[in-house]
N, C-alpha and C positions, 0 to 999 in steps of 0.2 A: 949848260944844258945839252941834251944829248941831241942828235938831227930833230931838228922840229918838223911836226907831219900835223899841226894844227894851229893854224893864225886867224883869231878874231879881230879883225879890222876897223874900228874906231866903227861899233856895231850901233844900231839906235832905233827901237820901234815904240811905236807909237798905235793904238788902236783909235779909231771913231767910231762913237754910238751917239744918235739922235742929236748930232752935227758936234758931237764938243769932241776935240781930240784928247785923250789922255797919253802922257809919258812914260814909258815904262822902263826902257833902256835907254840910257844916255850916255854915248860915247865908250864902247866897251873896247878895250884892245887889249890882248894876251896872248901867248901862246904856248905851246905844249909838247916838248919834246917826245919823242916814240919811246912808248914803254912805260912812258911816266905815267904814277897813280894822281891826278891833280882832284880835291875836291871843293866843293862851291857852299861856300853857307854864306847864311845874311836873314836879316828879319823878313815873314811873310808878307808880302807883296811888293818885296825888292825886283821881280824877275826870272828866279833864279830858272824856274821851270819854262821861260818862252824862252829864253839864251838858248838852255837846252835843245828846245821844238825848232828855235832856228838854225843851231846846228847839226842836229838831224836830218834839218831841210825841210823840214813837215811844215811851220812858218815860217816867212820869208819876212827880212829884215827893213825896217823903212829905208836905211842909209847904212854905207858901209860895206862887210865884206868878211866871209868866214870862207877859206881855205882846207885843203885839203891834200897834199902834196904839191900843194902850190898851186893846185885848178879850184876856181869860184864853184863853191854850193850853192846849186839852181833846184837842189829839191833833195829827195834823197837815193840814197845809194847804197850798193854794197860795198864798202867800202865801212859803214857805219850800221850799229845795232843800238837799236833802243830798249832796256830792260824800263818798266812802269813800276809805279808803286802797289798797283793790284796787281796780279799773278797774270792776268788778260788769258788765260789757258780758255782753249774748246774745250764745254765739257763734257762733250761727246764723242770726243776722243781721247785713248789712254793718255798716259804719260810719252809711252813712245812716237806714237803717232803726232800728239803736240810740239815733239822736239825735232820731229822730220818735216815737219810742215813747208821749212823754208825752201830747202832743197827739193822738195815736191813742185813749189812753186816756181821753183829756177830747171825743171826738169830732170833734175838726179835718178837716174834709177832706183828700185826700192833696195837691193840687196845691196848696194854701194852706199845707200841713206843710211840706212839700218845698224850696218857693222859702222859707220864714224859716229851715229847718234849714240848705239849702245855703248860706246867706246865714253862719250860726252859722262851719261848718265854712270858710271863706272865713277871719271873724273869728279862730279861734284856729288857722290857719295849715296847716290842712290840707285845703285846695281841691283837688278832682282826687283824693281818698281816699274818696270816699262809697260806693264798690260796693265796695271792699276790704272782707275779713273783721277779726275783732279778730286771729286768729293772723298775719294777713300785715303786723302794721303794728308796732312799736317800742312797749315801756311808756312812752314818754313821749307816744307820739302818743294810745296808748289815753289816756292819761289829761286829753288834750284832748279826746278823744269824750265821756270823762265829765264836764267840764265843758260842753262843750257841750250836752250833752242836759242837767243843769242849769239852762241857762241859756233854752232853748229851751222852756219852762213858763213863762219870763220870772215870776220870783218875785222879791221883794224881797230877802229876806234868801236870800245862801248859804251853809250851813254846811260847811267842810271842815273835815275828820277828817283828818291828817296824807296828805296827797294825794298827797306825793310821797317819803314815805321809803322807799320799794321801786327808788325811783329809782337807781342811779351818781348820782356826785358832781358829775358835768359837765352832764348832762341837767337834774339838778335844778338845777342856776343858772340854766339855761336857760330851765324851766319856769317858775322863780320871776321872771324878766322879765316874760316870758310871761303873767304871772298879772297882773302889775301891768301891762301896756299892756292886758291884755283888762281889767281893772279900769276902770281911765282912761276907757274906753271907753263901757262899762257904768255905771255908775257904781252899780252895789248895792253893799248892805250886805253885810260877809262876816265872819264870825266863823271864825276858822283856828288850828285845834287842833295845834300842834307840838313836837315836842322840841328842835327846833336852835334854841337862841335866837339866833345870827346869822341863822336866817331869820326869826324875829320879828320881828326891831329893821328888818330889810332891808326888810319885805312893810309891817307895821301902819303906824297915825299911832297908836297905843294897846299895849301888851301888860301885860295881867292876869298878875301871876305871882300861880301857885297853890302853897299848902302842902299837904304829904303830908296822910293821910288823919288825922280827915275834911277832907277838901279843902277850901282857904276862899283868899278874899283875900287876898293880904299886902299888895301894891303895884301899883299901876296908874300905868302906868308914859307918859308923850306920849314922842314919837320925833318931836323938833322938827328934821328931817332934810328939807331942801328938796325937795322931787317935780319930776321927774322925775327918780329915784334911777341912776344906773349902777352897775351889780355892781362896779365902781372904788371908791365907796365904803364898801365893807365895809373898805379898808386906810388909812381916814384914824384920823386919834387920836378923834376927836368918836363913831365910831362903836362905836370898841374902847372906850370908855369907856361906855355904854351895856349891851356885853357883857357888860364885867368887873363892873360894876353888878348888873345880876339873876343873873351867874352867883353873885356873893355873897352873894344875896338865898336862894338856890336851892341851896347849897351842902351845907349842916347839914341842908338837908328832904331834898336825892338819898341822903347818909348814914343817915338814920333810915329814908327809907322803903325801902334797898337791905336793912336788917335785921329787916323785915316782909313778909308772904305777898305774892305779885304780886297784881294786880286790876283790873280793866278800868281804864282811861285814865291 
């Protein structure tokens, strides 16, 4: 592994409503080299989305310990970006105003915002879109503005929360290029929270499958898959072999947890 810049430490939350506690994470530990694409699948209501909010910081963990160059996450930071699975864009503001918001907030001047965001929106392919509203532009362009404003805090680690499942089936290929040339580019650290495990195996060099709740490890999985990937190889045998892999890994947990209450992630 390359220098680790992200250590989850025997992680475990647990929420209470109307006195009964429920478990959701139980004993999570991994870590994440710099750079590295890692991403997270497992059956719905494994977790996978509170892991996420707790290393964001946004939730805070019952027991345990997530890292960050070695210092405890006590909340969140620059240091971390969270992309959502809705676009979350103001829609009252264009597209470029959406991507400058960060640096607005951290006090950047406009003309020094301005030329790094329009620099941003150039990068993930929507140059000549920055006075456009979020209603006049395609969910998959929105969901380049929200990468970009993302990326325009220049944080180390990005966290995506299933970025593109609101997407058509086309688009989302598209994105998922997309993600990976803006990756290549950039080169941070992303942890990317998904249900299609063909887009695991396609996007990571890593995917964590998770068991239903309370959500843990099973298998951590390398995707010894050459870079630079073409959507072509989703149809060789090396890659379906992979699929058919963690869908097996994944199979008995989608079963048990389709026959328990739904729950975030």
């Amino acid at each position: 592994m390359t220098d680790p810049i992200l250590s989850v430490e025997q992680v475990t939350k647990q929420f209470v409503k109307d006195g009964k506690s429920t478990e959701v994470l139980g004993q999570i530990s991994f870590t994440v080299g710099r750079g590295e694409f890692v991403a997270l699948v497992g059956p719905s209501g494994c977790g996978k989305t509170t892991l996420l909010r707790i290393i964001a910081g946004l939730v805070a963990a019952s027991s345990g310990a997530v890292r960050v160059n070695g210092r405890v996450v006590s909340g969140p930071g620059p240091d971390r970006a969270m992309v959502f699975q809705q676009d979350s864009l103001f829609p009252w503001r264009t597209v470029l105003q959406n991507v400058r918001f960060g640096l607005e907030v951290r006090g950047v001047g406009r003309r020094q915002a301005d030329a790094l965001c329009l620099g941003l929106l150039e990068r993930v392919g929507l140059g000549g879109f920055g006075s456009y509203y979020p209603h006049e532009v395609s969910g998959g362009m929105r969901q380049r503005v929200n990468l970009a404003r993302a990326l325009a805090v220049d944080p180390e680690i990005l966290l995506m929360d299933e970025p593109f499942a609101a997407l058509d089936a086309q688009t989302r290929e598209l994105m998922q290029m997309e993600l990976l040339r803006i990756w290549s580019d950039a080169r941070k650290t992303v942890i990317f929270v998904t249900h299609q495990i063909d887009e695991a195996c396609y996007l990571a060099d890593r995917v964590l499958v998770m068991a239903s709740r309370p959500g843990r490890i099973v298998e951590d999985i390398p995707i010894d898959i050459p870079r630079p990937r073409p959507l072509q190889v989703k149809r060789t045998g090396e890659f379906g072999r992979y699929v058919d892999h963690i869908w097996g890994l994944l199979e008995k947990e989608v079963r048990r947890a389709a026959l328990t209450v739904p729950s975030e992630g």
